[in-house]
C-alpha positions, 0 to 999 in steps of 0.5 A: 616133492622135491626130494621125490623129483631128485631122486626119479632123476637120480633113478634115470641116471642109474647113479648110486649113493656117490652121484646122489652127492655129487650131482644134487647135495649142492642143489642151490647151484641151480639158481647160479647157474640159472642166472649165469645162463641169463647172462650169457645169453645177453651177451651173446646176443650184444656181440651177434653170435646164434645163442641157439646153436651154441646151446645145443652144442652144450646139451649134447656135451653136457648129456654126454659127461652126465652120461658117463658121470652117473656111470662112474658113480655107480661102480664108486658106489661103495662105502667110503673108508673111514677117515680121520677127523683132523682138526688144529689142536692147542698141541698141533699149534704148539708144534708148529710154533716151536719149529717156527722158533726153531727155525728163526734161531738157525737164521739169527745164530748165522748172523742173517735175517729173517725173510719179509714176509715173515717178520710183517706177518708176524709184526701185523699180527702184533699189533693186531692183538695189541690195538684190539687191547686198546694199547695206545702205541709201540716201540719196535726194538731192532726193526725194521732192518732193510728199506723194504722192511720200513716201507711195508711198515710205512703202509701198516702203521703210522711211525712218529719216531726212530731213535738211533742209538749210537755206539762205536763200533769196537764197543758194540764187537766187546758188548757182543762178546760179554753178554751172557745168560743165565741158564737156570732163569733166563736173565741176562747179563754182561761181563764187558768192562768199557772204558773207551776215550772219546774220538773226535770229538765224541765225549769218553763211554764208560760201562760198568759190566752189568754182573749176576747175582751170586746164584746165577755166576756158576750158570752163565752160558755164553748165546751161540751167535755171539762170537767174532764171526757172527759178530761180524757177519752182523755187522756186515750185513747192517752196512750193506742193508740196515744202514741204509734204513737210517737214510730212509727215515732221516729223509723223512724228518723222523731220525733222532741221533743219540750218542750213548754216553755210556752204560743204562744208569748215564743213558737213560736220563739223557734219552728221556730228556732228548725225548721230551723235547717240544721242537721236533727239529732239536729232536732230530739234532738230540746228541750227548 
């Protein structure tokens, strides 16, 4: 009965297949619409307006769009042209994921940062997938770089600690400029040899370099971004804002300074051991 009803309608308004579709296919709207006309009746009258005449200024305007709805329908009424079916594909997802890595390799070998937006996004996604494997917590390594960065982290997740591993700065422009990665495996290496005096105070830092094994020596390249001007470019854009993020944490009771004392091998031990401090008040004085 109610297909027979839609279509003596569908009939009278001279309409063909199109305005089928598009005037009935979503038939369930009328319940919608019903209680919207409800609605705006109460509300017409709270504020004293003549519901009547408003009404039958709408149903001339609505007799007249129907009107000239079903007319363009009819001269529509054609049979549509084939169209592709388009769906995300693994190999769509792919593409898509090697011109994001693409892009944010350009960013990174200019020694700038990627935008907000997309490390959170990227971030979130992270620990999504992680908490929802039961991991129990995480260490961002190199993040968060500005004070937005670590204020929007503020409000997706709780953070206990941030370490600040600490280097002169002379050491860390020849660390940059040692490192190297072997071409074939991907595994990476460092060719710089450190043997700096301590300053002020600060005890000497000695590195050994971290050499490749013999198959890997004649496959070492050298990573684009790590020469002198980008090297630099980095640097300058951690004073003006990354350092800052340091202060923001600090003021937070959260920064724990650590001096390196020297490669992986003297480091490691003694971060462990100013980790496992009880006292977060030493934690946050913790340098060797």
């Amino acid at each position: 009965m109610r297909e027979s009803r839609r279509f003596s309608v569908h009939l009278a308004l001279g309409g063909g297949a199109v305005s089928d579709v598009l005037l009935w296919k979503k038939w369930r709207g009328s319940v919608s619409l019903l209680v919207g006309s409800t609605a705006l009746w109460f509300l017409f009258e709270i504020a004293g307006y003549n519901i009547l005449s408003f009404i039958s200024n709408v149903l001339l305007l609505l007799v007249t769009i129907l009107f000239f709805w079903s007319k363009s329908a009819s001269i529509l009424n054609r049979p549509l042209p084939p169209l592709p079916n388009l769906e995300v594909s693994e190999e769509i997802a792919i593409k898509t994921a090697d011109a994001m890595r693409v892009w944010l390799t350009e960013i990174v070998n200019q020694g700038k940062l990627v935008s907000d937006e997309i490390i959170i996004s990227l971030l979130s996604k992270r620990l999504e997938t992680g908490e929802a494997k039961g991991e129990s917590g995480f260490i961002l390594d190199g993040f968060p770089r500005t004070v937005r960065q670590a204020e929007i982290l503020d409000d997706v997740t709780d953070i206990d600690l941030v370490v600040n591993l600490k280097l002169p700065e002379k050491v860390l422009v020849e660390k940059c400029l040692g490192r190297r990665i072997c071409s074939q495996c991907g595994k990476n290496f460092n060719v710089a040899n450190i043997n700096v005096k301590g300053e002020n105070g600060n005890p000497d830092i000695s590195m050994d370099p971290l050499l490749p094994p013999p198959q890997c020596v004649s496959k070492l390249i050298t990573r684009s971004d790590d020469t002198e001007t980008i090297v630099s470019e980095r640097l300058r854009v951690y004073y003006e804002k990354s350092q800052p993020v340091e202060d923001f944490y600090r003021n937070q009771g959260k920064m724990m300074e650590f001096n390196l004392p020297g490669g992986l091998l003297e480091s490691w031990p003694k971060l462990l051991e100013a980790l496992n401090l009880d006292e977060n008040e030493d934690k946050q004085s913790a340098a060797v």
